[in-house]
Structures are given as C-alpha cells and as structure tokens.
C-alpha positions in Angstrom: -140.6 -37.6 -36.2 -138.0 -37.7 -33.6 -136.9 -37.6 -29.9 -133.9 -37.9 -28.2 -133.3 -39.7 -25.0 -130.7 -41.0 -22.6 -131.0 -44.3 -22.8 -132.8 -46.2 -25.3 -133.5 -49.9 -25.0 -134.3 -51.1 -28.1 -136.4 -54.2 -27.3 -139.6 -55.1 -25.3 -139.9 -58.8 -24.7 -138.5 -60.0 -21.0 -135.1 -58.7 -20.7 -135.5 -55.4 -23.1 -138.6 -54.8 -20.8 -136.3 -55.3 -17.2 -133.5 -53.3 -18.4 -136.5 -50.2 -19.1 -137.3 -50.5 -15.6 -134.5 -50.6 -14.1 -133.1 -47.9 -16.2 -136.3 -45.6 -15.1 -136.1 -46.4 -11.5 -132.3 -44.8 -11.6 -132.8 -41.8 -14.0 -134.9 -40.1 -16.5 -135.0 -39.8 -20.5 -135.3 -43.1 -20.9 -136.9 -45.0 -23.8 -137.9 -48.5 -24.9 -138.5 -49.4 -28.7 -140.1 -52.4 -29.4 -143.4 -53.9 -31.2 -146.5 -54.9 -29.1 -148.2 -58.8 -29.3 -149.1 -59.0 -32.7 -153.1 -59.8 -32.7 -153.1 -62.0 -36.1 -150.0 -63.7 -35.4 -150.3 -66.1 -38.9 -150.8 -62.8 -40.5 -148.4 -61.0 -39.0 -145.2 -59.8 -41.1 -143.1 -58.0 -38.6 -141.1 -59.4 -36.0 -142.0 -61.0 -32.9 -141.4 -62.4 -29.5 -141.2 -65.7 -27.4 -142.8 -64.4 -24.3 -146.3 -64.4 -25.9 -147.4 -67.2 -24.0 -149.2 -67.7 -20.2 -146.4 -70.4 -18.9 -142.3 -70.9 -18.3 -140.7 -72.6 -15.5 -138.9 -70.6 -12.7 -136.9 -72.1 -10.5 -133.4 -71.6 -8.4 -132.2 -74.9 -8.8 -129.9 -75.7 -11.7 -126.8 -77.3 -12.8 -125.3 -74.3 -13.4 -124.5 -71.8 -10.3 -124.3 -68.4 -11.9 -127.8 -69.4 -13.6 -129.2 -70.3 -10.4 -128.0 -67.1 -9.0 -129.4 -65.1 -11.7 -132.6 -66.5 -11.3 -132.9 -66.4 -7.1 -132.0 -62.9 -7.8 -134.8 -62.3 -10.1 -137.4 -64.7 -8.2 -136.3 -62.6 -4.6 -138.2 -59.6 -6.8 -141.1 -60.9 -8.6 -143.5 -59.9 -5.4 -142.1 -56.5 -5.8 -142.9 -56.0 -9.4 -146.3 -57.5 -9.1 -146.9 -54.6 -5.9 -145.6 -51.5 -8.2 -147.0 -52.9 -11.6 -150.7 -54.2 -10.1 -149.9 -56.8 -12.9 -149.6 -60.7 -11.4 -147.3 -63.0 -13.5 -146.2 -65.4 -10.4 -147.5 -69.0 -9.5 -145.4 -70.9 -6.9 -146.3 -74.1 -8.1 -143.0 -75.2 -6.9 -140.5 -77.3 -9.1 -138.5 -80.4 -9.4 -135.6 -81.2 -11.1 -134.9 -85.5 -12.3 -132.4 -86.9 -13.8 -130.2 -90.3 -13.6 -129.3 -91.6 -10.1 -126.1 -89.9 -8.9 -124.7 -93.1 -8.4 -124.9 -93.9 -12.5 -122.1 -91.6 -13.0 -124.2 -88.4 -14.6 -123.4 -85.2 -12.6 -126.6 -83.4 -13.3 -128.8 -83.9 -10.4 -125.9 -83.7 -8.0 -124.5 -80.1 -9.8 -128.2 -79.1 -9.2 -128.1 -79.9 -5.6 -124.8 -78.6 -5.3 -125.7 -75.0 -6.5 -128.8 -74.8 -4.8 -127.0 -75.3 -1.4 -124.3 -73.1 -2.1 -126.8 -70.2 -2.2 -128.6 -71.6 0.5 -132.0 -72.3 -1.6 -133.9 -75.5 0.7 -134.5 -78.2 -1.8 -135.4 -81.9 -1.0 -133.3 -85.4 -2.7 -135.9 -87.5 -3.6 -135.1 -91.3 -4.5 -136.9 -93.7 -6.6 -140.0 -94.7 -4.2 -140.1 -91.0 -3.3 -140.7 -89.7 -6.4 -143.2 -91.9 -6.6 -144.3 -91.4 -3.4 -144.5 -87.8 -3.5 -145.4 -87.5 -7.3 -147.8 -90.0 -7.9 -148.9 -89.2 -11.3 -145.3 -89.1 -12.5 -143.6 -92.4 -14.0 -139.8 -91.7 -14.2 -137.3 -94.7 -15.4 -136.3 -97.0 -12.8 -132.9 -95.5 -11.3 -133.9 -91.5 -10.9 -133.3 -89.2 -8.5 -135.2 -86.0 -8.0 -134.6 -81.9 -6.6 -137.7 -80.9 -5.2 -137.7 -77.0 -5.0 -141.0 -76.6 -2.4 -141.2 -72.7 -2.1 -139.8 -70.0 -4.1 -140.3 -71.7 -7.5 -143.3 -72.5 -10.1 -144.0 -70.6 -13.0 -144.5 -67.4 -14.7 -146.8 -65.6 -17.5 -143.9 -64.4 -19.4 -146.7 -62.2 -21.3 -147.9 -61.3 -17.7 -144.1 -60.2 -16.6 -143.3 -58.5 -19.9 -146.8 -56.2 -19.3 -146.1 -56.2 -15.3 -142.0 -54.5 -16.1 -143.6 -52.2 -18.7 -146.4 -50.8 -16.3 -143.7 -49.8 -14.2 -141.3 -48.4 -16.4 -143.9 -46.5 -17.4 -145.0 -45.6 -13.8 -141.2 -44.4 -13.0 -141.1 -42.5 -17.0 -139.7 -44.5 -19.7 -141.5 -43.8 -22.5 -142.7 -47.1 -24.6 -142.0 -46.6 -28.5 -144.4 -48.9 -30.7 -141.8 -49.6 -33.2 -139.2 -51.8 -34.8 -135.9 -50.7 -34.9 -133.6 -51.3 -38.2 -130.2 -49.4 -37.6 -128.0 -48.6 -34.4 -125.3 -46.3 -35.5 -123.2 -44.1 -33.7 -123.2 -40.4 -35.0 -121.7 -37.1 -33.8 -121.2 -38.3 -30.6 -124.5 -39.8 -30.1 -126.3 -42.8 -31.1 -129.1 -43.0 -33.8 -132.1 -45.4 -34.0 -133.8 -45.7 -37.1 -137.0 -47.3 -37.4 -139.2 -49.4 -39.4 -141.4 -46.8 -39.7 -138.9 -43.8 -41.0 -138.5 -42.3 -37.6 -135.4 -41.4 -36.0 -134.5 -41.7 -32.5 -131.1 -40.7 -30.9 -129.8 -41.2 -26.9 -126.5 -40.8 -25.3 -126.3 -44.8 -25.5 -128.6 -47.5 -26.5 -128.8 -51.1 -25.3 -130.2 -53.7 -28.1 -132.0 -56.5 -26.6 -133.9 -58.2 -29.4 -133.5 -61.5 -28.4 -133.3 -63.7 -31.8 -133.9 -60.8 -33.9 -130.7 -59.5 -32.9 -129.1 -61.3 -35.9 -131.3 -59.3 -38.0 -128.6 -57.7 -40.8 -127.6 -54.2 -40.8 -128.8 -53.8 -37.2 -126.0 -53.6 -35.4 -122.2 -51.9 -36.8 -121.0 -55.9 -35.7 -123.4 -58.3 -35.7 -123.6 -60.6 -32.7 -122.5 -64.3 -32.8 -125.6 -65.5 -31.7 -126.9 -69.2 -32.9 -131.1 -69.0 -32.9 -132.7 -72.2 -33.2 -136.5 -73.1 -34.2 -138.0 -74.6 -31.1 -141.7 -76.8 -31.5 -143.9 -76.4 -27.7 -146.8 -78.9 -27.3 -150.2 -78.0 -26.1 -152.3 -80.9 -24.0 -155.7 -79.7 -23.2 -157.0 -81.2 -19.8 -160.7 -81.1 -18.4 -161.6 -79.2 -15.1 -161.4 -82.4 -13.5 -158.3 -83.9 -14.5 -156.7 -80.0 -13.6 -157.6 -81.5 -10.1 -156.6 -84.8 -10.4 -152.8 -83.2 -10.9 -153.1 -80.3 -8.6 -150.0 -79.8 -7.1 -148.2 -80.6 -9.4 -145.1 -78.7 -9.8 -143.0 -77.6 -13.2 -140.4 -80.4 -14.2 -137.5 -80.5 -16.1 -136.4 -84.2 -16.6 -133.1 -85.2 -17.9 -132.4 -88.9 -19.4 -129.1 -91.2 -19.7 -127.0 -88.6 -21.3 -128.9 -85.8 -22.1 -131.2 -87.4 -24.2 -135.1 -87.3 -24.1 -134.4 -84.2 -22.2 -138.2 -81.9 -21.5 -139.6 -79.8 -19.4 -142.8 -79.7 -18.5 -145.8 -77.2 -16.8 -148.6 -78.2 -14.8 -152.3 -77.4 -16.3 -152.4 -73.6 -16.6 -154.9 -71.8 -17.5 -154.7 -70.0 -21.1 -156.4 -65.9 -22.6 -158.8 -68.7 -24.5 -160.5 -70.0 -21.3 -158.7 -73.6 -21.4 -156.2 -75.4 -19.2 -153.2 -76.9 -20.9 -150.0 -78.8 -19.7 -147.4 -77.3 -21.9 -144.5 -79.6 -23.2 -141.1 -78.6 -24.9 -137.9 -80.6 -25.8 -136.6 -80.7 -29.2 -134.8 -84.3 -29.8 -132.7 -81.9 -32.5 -132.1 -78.9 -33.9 -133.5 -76.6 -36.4 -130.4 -73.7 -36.8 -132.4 -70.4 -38.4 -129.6 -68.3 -39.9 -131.3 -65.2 -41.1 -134.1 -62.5 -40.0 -136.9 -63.1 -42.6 -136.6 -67.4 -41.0 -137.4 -66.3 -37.7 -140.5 -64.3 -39.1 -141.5 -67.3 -41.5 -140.7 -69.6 -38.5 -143.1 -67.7 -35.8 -146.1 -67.6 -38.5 -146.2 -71.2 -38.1 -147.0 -74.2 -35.6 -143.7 -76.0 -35.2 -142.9 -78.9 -36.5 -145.3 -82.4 -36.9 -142.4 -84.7 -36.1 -141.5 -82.6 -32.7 -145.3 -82.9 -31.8 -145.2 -86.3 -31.9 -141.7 -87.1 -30.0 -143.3 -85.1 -27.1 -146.8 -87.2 -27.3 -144.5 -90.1 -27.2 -142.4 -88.4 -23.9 -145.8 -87.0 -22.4 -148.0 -90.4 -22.5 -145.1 -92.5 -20.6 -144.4 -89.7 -18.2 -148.3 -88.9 -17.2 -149.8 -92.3 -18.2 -152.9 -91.1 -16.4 -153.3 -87.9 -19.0 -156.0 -88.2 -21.3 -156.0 -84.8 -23.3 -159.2 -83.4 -24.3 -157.1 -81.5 -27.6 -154.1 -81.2 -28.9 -151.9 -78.5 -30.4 -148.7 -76.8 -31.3 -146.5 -73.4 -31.1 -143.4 -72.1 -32.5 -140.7 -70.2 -30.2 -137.0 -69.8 -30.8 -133.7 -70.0 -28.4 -131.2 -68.1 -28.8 -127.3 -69.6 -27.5 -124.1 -67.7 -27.4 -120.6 -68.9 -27.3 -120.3 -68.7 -23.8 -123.2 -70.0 -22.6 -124.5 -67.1 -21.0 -126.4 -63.9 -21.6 -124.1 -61.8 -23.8 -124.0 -58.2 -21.8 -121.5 -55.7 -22.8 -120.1 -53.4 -25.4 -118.8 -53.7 -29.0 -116.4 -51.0 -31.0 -118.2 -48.2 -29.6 -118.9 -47.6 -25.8 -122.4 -46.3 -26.6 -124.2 -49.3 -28.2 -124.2 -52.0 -25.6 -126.1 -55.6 -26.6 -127.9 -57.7 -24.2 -129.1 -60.8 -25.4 -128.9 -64.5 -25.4 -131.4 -66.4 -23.0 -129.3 -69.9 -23.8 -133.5 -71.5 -23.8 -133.3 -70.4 -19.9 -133.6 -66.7 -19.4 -137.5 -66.3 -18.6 -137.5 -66.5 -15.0 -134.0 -64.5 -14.7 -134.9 -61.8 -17.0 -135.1 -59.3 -14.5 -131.5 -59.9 -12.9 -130.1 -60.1 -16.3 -131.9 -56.7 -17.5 -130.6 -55.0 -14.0 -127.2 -56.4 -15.5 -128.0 -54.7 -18.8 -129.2 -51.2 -17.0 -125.8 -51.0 -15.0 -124.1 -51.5 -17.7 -125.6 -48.5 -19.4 -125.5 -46.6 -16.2 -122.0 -47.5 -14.9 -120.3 -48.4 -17.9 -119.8 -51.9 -17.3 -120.8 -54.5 -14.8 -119.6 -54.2 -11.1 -118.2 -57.7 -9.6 -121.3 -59.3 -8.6 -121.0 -62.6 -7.4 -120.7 -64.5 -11.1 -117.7 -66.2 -12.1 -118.8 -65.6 -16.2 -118.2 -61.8 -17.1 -121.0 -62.0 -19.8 -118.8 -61.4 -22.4 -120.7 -60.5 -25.9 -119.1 -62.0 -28.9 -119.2 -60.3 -32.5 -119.1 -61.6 -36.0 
C-alpha cells in the first residue's frame, strides 16, 4: 500500500499533531503518521508518547522570553481549538512561579517577571507573608518570592490537546496514518516514508516530529543531536474532600537555592480512572537514554523507586496538610537540544525538515511551535517572528 501527499508530518503527539493542523488549515494533501495511545501500555512493544496523561502546566511566565512568547502565542489559541475541535483540554487554574528572594542574588524570579512584562502578560510579586497569605496550604523556605500568573494560565490534558488538534486536522483534510514510521529518504525528487508496517508513503516534503523517538537509528539520512532523558512523575491520590480543601490552587513550578530541589507541581486533577491526583515531577539527576529500544524499555515501566521517594520527601514539606489516599508512579522522557530550544529546520536536503525538542517545556507551546514547523514546510523557512533564537536543528 501507498499514497502520496504534500506534506507528511511524521509524528502525532503535541507538536506532530499542531503542525497537521496547521498544515491543513493552509492547503490540502496533507498527512500525519503516527501510532495511537497504546491500550496495554506494559505490554506494548512499539513506540510511544509523553502526552498520554490528563495534566501539564501552562503558563506565560518564564525565565526565558522566547519561551514565554511561544507559549502566550499558543495559550492566545487554545479557546479556538477547543471551538473547531468540540474537544476541551484547557483549565485556567492559574499559575505561580517561586524561587529565592531577588535580593539573594538568583536571577530567576526576577527574569520571570521581567519577560512576562515585556509581553505585557499581568502577573502579581508576591513576598514571603504573601505567599503565605495568598497560598495557604503552601510552605515555601523562608526568603521566597513568588509570580502569580491569575488569568491566562493553568493546565492542560496533553491527551485532551493531542485528540482536540487531530479532530481538526481531520475536519480541515489531513488524513491520520496509524503507523510507525522507520525511514525518511529522499528519492527522485520526492521524499519516501517507509513504515513499520511495509507501506510506503511519499510527499513533496516531510517534517519528522517524533519527539524522543527521533534518535531512533536509520530514521533520518543525519540523525539529530538530541539528548533524551528518563524522567520518574509522582501520583498523590487525594479524597473528594481534600480536592476542596486545595481548590484554587494553581500549577507551581518552585525553584530552590541554585537550582536545586527544583519541581513542578498540578493541583488535584481528575484522571480517565475516576480519581483525583496532584501530580509531582523533578528529577534530582539524570537518567541519559541513548538508543531507541531504551526509550521503549523505559515507557513499559513506572519510573524509578528512588525518584518516588525524593518527590514524597519534596511533596510532604511543600503541602504538609496532604494526606494521600494512594500512591503511584509513571515514566515520561524530555528531550534537550543544544540550543535550548525546539530544533525547527532543515538538514542536507530541503525536503525533510525535523521539528523536535520540547527542552521538558513544550506542552503548553506545542501549538506555536507546530505553526513554526508548518511554515517552515510551507514557506521554506521561518519568517522573522519576534524570537531572538532561529531554532536551529543540529545533526550528528
């Protein structure tokens, strides 16, 4: 079997799944190729994604401007992809950023503050007895400042967004490919997918956005330099009443002295299983996986013991009041390139563009950065847009 397209995407998790839709919005013959939500996960021997899951953090404020800006973009949209899709992925929960007093010498709350005014986002600079104030069931180290982000922030499904950008890629007539792909190759002038399954697809260019699996070997004619590490996320189940006790609670991200102890955190959300969780991730280290078959081996299991128990350690001193009905863990991965930013561009050939590397901070700005990723299919390369990082992709 075969079919040829314009543009193939070759990936269905967040930003594979904005790029589709933007791509079909503009033009026809588009085509995404990518494997649904596996439904045995511990069973499961292909590859997979990290968006299977109900809760990520989305926010403006950050440290770094061109991330904030990629993620206002995304967040000014999110009403307008719930409208189209019927699919709703968006809770504004609101979110706050804390870290060490500005006056301690660490720049991070103050680079947060700093971008969020520059694009004009309204935040609030709480100080010690605010936070407390304001955030009652929080206990933060004496000497922290916080950014409060009120409106315009919260938290998505990333399973909810993925399905909500599919819908309407669909809906505008991309055609969604239950697959995995294996080779990218130009040939004759065109480019050739082959697939897991012996099928053969070919487009006048194709943009890989695999996320970790991008290192997978023989996928690419380069391969991207792309560092993918194992990441452990803690489950806390709360009761019904305690859900109340903490609502309003916003997402947190919570930097120590230094970077260390660094988390981030999601108020009680309610999971496909019927149960509310506060979700918890912040590895103290790193677990580097180097090839393909480790990220399938690593997504079959439940993270790591010694993880869970750091983020017990974190979670008990920052919500004292918590008393977690159950426990439990999940495996996800991050994937960092050199740069620091998503990688979205071109390699030797002009046809096979790459679009990847989330940096552990894409979710929320998936949708800018797969708009990125369709433009650069569509125009040929990214038009000045207000970044001061050209999203340069690096090869091995």
């Amino acid at each position: 079997m075969s079919g040829h397209f314009r543009y193939i995407v070759v990936g269905r998790g967040m930003m594979g799944a904005a790029a589709t839709r933007h791509l079909a919005l503009a033009t026809d013959g588009v085509a995404a190729i990518g494997p649904d939500e596996p439904a045995d996960r511990k069973n499961h021997d292909g590859v997979f994604a990290s968006h299977y899951d109900e809760g990520r953090i989305t926010r403006t404020i950050d440290p770094d401007r061109d991330w904030a800006l990629l993620a206002n973009r995304s967040i000014a949209r999110y009403r307008e992809i719930e409208r189209d899709s019927g699919v709703s992925f968006y809770t504004p929960a609101g979110c706050l950023v804390v870290g060490p007093t500005r006056s301690s010498g660490n720049g991070y709350v103050a680079r947060t503050e700093s971008a969020a005014r520059s694009l004009g986002v309204e935040t609030s600079l709480l100080d010690d007895a605010g936070l407390k104030e304001r955030f009652g069931y929080f206990r933060f180290p004496e000497g922290s400042e916080g950014v409060h982000e009120a409106t315009g922030a919260g938290y998505i499904s990333p399973r909810n967004l993925v399905r909500a950008q599919s819908v309407s890629a669909a809906k505008a007539g991309a055609e969604m490919i239950d697959d995995i792909a294996v080779s990218i190759r130009e040939e004759g002038g065109l480019v050739s997918v082959e697939t897991a399954s012996g099928r053969s697809y070919r487009a006048e260019k194709v943009l890989l956005a695999a996320g970790g699996f991008s290192i997978a070997e023989n996928l690419l004619p380069q391969p991207v330099d792309l560092k993918v590490y194992a990441r452990t996320i803690a489950f806390f189940e709360v009761s019904e009443a305690a859900a109340e006790a903490f609502a309003g609670m916003p997402s947190l991200i919570a930097q120590g002295a230094d970077g260390a102890d660094g988390i981030y955190m999601l108020p009680p959300i309610r999971y496909p299983d019927g149960r509310l969780y506060m979700k918890i991730g912040g590895d103290p280290d790193d677990v580097t996986l180097q090839r393909e078959p480790e990220l399938r081996s690593w997504f079959r299991q439940d993270g790591r013991e010694s993880v869970q128990a750091h983020l017990a350690k974190v979670i008990s001193g920052l919500v004292p009041e918590l008393k977690p009905v159950s426990t439990s863990t999940g495996s996800c991965v991050v994937s960092f390139t050199p740069s620091g930013y998503p990688m979205i561009g071109y390699g030797a050939s002009t046809k096979i563009g790459v679009l990847t590397g989330g940096c552990g901070t894409a979710a929320k700005s998936s949708d800018e950065i797969g708009r990125l990723g369709a433009e650069l299919l569509l125009e040929g390369k990214i038009k000045e847009q207000g970044y001061t990082t050209d999203f340069k992709p690096y090869f091995r």
